[in-house]
N, C-alpha and C positions, 0 to 999 in steps of 0.2 A: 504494500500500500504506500505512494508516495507521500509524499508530503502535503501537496496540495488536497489528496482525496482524504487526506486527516483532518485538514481544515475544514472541507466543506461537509466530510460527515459528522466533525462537531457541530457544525453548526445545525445542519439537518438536525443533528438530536437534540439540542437545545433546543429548536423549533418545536421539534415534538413531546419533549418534556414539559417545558413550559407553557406549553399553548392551553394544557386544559385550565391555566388559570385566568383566561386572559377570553380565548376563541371559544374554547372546550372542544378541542380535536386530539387531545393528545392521541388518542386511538384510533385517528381517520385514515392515515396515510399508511397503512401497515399490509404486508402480506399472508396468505392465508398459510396452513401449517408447510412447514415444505422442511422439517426437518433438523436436521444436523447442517446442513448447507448456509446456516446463518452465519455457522464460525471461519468456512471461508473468506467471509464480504469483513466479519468484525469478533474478532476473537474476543474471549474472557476478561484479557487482561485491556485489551482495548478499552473496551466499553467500561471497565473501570476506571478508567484516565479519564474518558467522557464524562461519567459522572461525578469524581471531583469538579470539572469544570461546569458541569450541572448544575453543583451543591452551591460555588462559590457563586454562581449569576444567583441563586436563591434566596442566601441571603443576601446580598445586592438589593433584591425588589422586593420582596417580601417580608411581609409582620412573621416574625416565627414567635410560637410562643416558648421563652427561657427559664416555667417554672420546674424548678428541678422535682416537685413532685408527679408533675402532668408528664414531662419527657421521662422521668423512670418507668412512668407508668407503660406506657405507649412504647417502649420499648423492650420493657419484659415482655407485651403482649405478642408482640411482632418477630422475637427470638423466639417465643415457645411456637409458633405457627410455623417459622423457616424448622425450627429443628425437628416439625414434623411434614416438610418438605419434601425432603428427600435430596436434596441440594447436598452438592460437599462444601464437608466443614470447613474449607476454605474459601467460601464466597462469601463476600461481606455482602450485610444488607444495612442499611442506615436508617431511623425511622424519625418524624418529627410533626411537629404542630404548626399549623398556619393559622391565626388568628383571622380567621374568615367565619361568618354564622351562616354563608351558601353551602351546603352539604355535594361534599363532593371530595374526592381521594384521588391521588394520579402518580404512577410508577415512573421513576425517569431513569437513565442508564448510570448502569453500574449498582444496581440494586439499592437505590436512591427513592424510599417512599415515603409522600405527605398525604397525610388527614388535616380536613379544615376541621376547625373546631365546630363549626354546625353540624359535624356529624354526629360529635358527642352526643348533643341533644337531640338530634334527632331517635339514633338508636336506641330501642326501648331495653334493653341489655347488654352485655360484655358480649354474650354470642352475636347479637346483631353488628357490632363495630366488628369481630374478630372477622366477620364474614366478609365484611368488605377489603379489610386487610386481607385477608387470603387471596380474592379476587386480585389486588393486584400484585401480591408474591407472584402469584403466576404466570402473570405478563411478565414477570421479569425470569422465574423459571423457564419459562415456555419461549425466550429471547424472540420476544415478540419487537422486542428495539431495535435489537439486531437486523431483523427482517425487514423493519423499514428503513434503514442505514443500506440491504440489498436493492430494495425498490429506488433509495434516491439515488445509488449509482447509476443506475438506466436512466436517469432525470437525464435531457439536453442543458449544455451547459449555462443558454438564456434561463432554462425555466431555476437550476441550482442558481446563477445567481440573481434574481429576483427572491430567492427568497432572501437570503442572504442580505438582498440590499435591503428587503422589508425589513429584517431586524434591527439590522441597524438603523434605518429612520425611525423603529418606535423606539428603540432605548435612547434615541437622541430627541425625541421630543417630548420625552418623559410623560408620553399617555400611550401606552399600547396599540390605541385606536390606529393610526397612522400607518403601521407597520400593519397591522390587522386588514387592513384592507388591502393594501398591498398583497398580502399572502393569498388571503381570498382570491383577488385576479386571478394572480399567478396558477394558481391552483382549478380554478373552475371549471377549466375540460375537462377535471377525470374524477366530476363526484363520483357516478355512480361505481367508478373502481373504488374507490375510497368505501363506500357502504359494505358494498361484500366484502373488505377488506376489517370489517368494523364487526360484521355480526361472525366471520370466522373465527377471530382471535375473540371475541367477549364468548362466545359460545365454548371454546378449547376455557377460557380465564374461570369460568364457571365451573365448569367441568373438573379441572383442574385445583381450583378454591374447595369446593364441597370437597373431597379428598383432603386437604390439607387441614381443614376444619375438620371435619369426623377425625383425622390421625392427632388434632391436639388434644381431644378431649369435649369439643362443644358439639351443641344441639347443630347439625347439617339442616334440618328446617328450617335455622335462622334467616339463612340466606333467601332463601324465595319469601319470607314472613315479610323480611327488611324492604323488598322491593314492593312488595304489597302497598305496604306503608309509603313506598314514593311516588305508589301510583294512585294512589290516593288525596296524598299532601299535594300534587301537584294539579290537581283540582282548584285549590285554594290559591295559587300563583301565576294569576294569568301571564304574568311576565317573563315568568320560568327564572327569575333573576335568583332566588333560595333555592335552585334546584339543577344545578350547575352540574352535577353526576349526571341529570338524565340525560343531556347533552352529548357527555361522552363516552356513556354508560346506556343506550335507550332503551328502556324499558315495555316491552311487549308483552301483550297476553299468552304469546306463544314462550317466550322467554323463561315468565312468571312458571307458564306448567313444566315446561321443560325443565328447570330447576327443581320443582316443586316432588315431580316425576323419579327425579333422579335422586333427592333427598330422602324418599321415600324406600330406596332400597337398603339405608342404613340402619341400625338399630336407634332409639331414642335416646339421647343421652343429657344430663343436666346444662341446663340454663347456661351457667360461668363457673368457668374455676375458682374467679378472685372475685372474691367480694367487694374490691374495693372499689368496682366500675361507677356504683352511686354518688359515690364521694367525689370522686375523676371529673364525673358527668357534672355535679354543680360548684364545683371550683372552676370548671371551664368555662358555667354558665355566666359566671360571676366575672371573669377575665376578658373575655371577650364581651361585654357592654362595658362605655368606656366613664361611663356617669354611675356611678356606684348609686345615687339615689336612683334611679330607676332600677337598680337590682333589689333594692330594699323593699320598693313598693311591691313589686311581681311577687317577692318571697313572705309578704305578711298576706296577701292575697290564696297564695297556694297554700300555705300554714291554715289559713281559718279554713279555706275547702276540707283539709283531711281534719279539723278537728273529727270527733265524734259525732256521729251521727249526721252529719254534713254529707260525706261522699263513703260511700258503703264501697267497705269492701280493704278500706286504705289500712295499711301493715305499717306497724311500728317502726320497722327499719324504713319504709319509705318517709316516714315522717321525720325520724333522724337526718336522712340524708338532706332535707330541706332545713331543716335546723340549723345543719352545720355548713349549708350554702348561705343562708342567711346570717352567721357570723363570720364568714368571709368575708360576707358583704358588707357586716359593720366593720370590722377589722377596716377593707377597704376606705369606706364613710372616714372613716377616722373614731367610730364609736369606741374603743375599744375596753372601755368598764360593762359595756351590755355584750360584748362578743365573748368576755371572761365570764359573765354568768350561763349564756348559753351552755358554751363550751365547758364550760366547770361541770354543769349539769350532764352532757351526753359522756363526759370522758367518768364518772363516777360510774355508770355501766357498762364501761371500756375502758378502763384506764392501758390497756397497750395498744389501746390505736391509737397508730403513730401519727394519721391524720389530726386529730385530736390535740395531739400536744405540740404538732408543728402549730397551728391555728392560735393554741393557748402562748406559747412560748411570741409568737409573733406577737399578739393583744397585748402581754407584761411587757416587749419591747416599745410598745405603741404608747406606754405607759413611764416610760425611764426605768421602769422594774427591772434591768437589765441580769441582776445577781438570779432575781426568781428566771425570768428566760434560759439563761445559764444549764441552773439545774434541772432542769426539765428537758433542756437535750442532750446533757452528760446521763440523767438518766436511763431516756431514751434510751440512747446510743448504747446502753451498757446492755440492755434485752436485744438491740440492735445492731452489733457491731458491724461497720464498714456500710452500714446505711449509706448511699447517695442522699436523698436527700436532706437527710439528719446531718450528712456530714458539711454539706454545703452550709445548712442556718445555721449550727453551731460555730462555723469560721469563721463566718461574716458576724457573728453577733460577740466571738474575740473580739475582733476589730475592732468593734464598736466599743469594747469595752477599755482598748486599750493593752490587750493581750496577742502583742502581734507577733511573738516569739512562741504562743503556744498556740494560736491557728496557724502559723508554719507547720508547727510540730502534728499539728492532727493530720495537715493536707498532704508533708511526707509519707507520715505514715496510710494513708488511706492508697495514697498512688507506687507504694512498692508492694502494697499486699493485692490490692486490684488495679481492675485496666486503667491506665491515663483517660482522664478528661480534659478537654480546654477550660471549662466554667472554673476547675480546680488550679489550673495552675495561674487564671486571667485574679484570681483570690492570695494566691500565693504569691504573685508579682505584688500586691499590695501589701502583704503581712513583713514581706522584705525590703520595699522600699520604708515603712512604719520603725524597724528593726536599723533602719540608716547605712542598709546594703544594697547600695547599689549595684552590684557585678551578680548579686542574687536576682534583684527584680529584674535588671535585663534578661536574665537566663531564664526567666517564670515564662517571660512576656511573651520570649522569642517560640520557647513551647508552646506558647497558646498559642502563636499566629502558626505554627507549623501545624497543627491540629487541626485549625481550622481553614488549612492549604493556604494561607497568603505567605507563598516561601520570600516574595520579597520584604517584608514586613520584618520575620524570622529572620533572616539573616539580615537583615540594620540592624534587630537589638543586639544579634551575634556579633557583627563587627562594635559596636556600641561598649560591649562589655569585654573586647578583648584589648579596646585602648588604657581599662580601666585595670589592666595586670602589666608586669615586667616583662617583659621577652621570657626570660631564661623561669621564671614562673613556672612550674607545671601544669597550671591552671591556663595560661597560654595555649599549650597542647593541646589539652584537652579541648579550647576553644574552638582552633584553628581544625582540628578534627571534625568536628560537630559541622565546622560552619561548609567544609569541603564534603561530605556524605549529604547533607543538606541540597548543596550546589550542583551535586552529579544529579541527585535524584530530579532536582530543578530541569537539568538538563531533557532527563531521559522525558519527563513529562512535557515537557517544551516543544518534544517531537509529535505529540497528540494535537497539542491545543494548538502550536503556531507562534506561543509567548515567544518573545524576544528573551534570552536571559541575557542581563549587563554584565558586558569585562568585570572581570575582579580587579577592584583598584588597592595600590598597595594602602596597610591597613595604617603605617608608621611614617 
């Protein structure tokens, strides 16, 4: 593959990845099954390059949502589904949040998948989100990417670059629209290949999801229930604007049974694994509306329906999970002496959910209470050890307190016993800069930008912090190491994307 067809099948899949946010085609332009023949046009490790540079336009344009409870979550869910994929264990899959209330999910390359937060709320259970989630594990099992990276090879070189020039005019006029219609032209001779190209891969995506669902453990019914319910809702949306999955997801009667059909040859199996999908669901609710009084009002409105005798039928636990949406949503307000009573209240018949005590531990910070916050996630954390997100509010609430030598010490110890995170070391660059080590925060910073692939960023704080030691230093070495393994791999990826990498200037 040259060079040039690197460039323009990035861009082709950035097209296609990105577009269900924007167009809703990410799934238009795709070929029907054909096989093992995909890794011919775009190998494994390709389409992984792709999707770093995927990730990086992502967050570029999009609201992602950073709370470390909603992303552990959404990522445990998305690991237990690939690991009953059937994928080898060496394909990464990446999972994350878009602070969007339009319901809608979309796989991009390199095993690179987003849920809007409107799907939280829409799903009436853990199996109905995990179901969607499966659906698009399998466009990316099923390299369904891949095959439209084959199809835009056969593209004439006017129609590859019109598209091309489309993206570029929308990311330069900083409204999608622009470039959206652009592509549209461009693209208009071959709907109807595009449709067949849409109901083969969603029909294999399905097919494929129900299997990976039934192998993690959930209800396989979820999945045609879930569509039910959008074919439904979108009764209610003349505009289709909330409903941005049907788009690139379309939802048929034939669909619905076909699914429904094929669910029906599994056994029946429970609801959700984790219980904590309630809690997930209205912490999500509460984050994505960006007026905290409008969450308060919705949530004393839905509290009085379940009281007793109001709405038949309503279960305790669902009336918790509204409770402790609604001290979120104080918390959020700034209430937080009534988000401490709530929460005091639900966690005395839970005292180890952990939900519970991050919410509580937030309200006492919301408060100066800083000592009581403290202890409440050292205790935590002692039923919990190596907790993400315990581990992340306990750093930061160091900080705050002025304990920036012992949030170093937690976030060392968290990232030699488990995987590296960025959120952990962009924490740890602060605990060290606080601590009056500079050659440390550079070293935090530069791991965070490498983590989060901006290897130009990485290597400034790398050269940054190697001006800040002796030559004959060890610690030089060790820099000047770091910053050349950095630099090749810069290289090798440079061959995907098309980046330029800059001469190395001397550092002295």
């Amino acid at each position: 593959m040259t060079l040039t067809h690197r460039r323009l099948a990035f861009a082709t899949l950035l097209l296609f990845g990105c577009n269900t946010l924007t167009m809703g085609n990410t799934d238009s332009i795709v070929l029907p099954n054909i096989g093992e023949t995909a890794e011919s046009y775009l190998s494994t490790e390709d389409e992984q390059r792709y999707g770093e540079e995927f990730m990086r336009s992502i967050r570029r344009s999009l609201d992602l949502v950073t709370d470390p409870e909603i992303q552990n979550y959404v990522e445990a869910l998305g690991n237990r589904l690939v690991a009953s994929s059937g994928v080898s264990s060496g394909r990464k899959f990446s999972f994350f949040v878009v602070r969007d209330p339009s319901i809608n999910a979309f796989a991009g390359p390199g095993g690179y998948i987003g849920v809007h937060s409107g799907l939280f709320i829409t799903g009436e259970s853990e199996a109905e989100l995990a179901s969607v989630m499966a659906h698009e594990i399998a466009h990316v099992t099923q390299r369904h990417i891949a095959r439209a990276f084959e199809d835009s090879s056969r593209m004439s070189v006017p129609m590859t670059a019109a598209i091309i020039a489309a993206i570029i005019l929308g990311s330069r006029a900083g409204s999608g629209q622009a470039g959206e219609a652009a592509i549209a032209a461009s693209l208009g001779g071959s709907i109807q290949r595009q449709i067949n190209f849409t109901r083969a891969n969603e029909q294999e995506a399905d097919r494929v999801g129900l299997q990976i669902l039934a192998d993690a453990g959930y209800e396989p019914r979820a999945m045609p229930r879930f569509f039910e319910h959008l074919q439904q809702a979108s009764i209610f949306y003349d505009d289709g604007l909330q409903l941005e999955f049907l788009r690139t997801h379309p939802v048929t009667i034939a669909r619905i049974s076909d699914t429904r059909n094929r669910a029906e040859q599994y056994p029946e199996l429970r609801e959700s694994i984790s219980d904590a999908f309630p809690l997930i669901r209205e912490k999500v609710r509460v984050l994505q509306e960006a007026n905290p009084d409008k969450s308060l009002v919705w949530y004393e409105g839905a509290l009085a329906e379940t009281k007793e005798g109001t709405k038949e039928g309503a279960k305790e636990n669902e009336r918790d999970a509204l409770r402790y949406g609604y001290a979120v949503a104080l918390n959020a307000a700034g209430r937080y002496a009534e988000a401490s009573a709530q929460l005091t209240s639900l966690a005395k018949r839970e005292p180890e959910r952990v939900a519970y005590q991050i919410a509580l531990a937030e309200a006492a910070l919301g408060q100066s209470r800083i000592d009581e916050a403290l202890i409440i996630y050292e205790r935590s954390l002692g039923l919990y050890p190596y907790h993400l997100p315990l581990t992340l509010y306990y750093a930061h609430a160091l900080l705050q307190n002025g304990q920036a030598e012992k949030a170093a010490q937690v976030i060392d110890n968290y990232t030699r016993a488990r995987s590296q995170r960025p959120e952990l070391y962009r924490l740890l660059a602060q605990a060290r800069d606080a601590m009056k080590d500079p050659l440390g925060a550079r070293q935090a910073l530069a791991e965070y930008y490498y983590l989060r692939g901006d290897m130009r960023a990485a290597l400034e704080q790398l050269q940054m912090a190697l001006r800040l030691v002796p030559k004959s230093d060890v610690r030089a070495t060790r820099l000047t190491a770091r910053i050349e393994s950095m630099r090749n791999e810069w290289r090798i990826r440079a061959k995907f994307s098309g980046e330029v990498v800059p001469e190395e200037r001397p550092n002295r």
